[in-house]
C-alpha positions as CSV (number, residue, x, y, z in Angstrom):
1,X,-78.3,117.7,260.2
2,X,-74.8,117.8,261.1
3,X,-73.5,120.3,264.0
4,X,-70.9,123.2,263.0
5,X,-68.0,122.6,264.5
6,X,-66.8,124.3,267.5
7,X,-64.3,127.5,267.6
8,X,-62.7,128.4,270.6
9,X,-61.2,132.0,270.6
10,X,-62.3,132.7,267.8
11,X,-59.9,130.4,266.2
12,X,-59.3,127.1,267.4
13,X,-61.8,124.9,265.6
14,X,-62.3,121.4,268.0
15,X,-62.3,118.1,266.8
16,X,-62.6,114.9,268.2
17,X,-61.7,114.0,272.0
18,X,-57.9,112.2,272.0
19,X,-57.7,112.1,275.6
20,X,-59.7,112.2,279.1
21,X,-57.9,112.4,283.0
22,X,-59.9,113.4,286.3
23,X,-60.0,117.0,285.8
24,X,-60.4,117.6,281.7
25,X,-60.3,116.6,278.7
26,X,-58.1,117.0,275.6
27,X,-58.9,117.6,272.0
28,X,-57.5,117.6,268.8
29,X,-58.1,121.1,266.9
30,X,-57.0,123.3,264.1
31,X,-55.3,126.6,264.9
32,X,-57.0,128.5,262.0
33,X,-55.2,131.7,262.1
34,X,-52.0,129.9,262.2
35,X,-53.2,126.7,260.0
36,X,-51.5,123.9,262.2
37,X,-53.1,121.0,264.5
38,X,-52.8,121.9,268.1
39,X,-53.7,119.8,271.0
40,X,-56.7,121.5,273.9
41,X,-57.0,120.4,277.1
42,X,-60.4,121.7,278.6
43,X,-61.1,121.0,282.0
44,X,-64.3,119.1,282.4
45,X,-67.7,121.2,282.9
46,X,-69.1,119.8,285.6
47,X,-66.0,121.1,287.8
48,X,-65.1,124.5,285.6
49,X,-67.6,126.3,288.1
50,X,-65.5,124.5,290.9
51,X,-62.9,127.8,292.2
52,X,-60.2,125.2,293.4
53,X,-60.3,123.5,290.0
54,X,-60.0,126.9,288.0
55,X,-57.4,128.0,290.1
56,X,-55.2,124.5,290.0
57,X,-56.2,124.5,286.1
58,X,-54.9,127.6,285.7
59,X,-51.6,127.1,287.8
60,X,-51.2,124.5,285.3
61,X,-51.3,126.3,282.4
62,X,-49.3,129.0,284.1
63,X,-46.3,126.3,284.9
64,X,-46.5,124.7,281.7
65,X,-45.9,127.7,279.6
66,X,-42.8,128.9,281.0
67,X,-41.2,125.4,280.1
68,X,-39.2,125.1,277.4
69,X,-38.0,121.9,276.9
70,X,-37.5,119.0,273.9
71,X,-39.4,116.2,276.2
72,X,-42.0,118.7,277.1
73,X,-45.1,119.8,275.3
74,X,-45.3,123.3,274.6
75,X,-47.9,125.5,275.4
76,X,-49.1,127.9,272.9
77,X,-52.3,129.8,274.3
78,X,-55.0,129.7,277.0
79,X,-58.0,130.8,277.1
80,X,-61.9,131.0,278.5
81,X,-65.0,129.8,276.5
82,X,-68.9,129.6,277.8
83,X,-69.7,126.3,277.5
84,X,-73.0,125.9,274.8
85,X,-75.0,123.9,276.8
86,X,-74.9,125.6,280.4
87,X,-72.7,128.9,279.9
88,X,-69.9,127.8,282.6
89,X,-66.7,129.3,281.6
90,X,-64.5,126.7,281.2
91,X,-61.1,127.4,280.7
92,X,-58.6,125.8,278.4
93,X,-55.2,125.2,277.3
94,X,-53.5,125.4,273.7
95,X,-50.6,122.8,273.4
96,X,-48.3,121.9,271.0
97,X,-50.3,118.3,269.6
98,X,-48.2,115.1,269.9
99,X,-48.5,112.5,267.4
100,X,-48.0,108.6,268.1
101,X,-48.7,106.3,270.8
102,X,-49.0,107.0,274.9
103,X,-46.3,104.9,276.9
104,X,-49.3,103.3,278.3
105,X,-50.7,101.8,274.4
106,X,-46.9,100.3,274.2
107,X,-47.1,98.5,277.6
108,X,-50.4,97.2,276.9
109,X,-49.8,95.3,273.9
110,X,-48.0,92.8,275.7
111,X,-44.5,93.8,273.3
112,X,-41.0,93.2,275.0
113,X,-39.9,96.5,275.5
114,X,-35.8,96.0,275.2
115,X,-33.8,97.5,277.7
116,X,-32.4,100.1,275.4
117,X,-35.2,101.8,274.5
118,X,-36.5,101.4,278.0
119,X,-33.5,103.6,279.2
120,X,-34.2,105.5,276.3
121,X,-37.4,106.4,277.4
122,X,-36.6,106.7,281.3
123,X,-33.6,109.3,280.6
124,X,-36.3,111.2,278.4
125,X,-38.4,111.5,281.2
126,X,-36.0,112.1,283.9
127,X,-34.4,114.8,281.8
128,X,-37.9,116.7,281.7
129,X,-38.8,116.0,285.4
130,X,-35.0,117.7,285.6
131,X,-35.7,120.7,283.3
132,X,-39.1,121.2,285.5
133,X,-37.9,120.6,289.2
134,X,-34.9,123.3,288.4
135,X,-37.6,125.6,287.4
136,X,-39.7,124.9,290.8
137,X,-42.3,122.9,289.5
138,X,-43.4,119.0,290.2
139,X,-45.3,117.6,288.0
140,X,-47.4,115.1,290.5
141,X,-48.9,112.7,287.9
142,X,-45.5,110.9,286.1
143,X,-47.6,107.9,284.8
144,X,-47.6,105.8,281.4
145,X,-50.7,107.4,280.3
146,X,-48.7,111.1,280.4
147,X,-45.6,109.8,278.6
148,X,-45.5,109.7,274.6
């Protein structure tokens, strides 16, 4: 028997895991009242019941929304969901979903990357890390992994 899938708020409907870091977990889903794929980070259960985590998750989602910027990924929603198997509330994030490969899935296939599109992607970064430092926030965790 095949499980239902998941709605969150009522109208995000979870699909399969696209991305893990230390504190949550990312999803794709489908923003049914708006019909459009959306990207939700979760942060992971066994620290939602953690106060210091909630509160740094939520500062997250609190910095990220009042970005608006091409090189940054927009945030569309957040939110608060019992989790089914033990009821923690575990809060998430709606983003904008991103398609294509991580910075980190180019290094690693061993490609040349040609100094062009090296700079390329360097002035894309630096132009966000810009955008957010003006606006009082550091991002903390610039790595390959966190660049598409």
């Amino acid at each position: 028997m095949t499980e239902e899938p998941r709605l969150l708020g009522g109208r995000y409907q979870l699909g399969p895991v696209i991305g893990r870091g230390g504190m949550a977990e990312v999803r794709r889903a489908r923003d049914l009242r708006l019909s459009r794929d959306v990207a939700i980070k979760q942060l992971r259960v066994d620290l939602a019941s953690d106060p210091t985590f909630q509160a740094r998750f939520r500062r997250e989602a609190q910095a990220a929304a009042g970005l608006n910027h091409p090189n940054i990924v927009s945030v569309y929603d957040t939110g608060e969901e019992p989790d089914p198997h033990s009821d923690v509330h575990v809060p998430y994030i709606v983003m904008e979903l991103v398609e294509g490969h991580t910075l980190r899935e180019l290094l690693r296939t061993g490609r040349q990357i040609m100094p062009a599109k090296a700079l390329e992607f360097t002035m894309g970064v630096l132009e966000a890390l810009g955008y957010s430092h003006k606006a009082g926030i550091v991002h903390r965790d610039i790595k390959p992994a966190n660049v598409m």
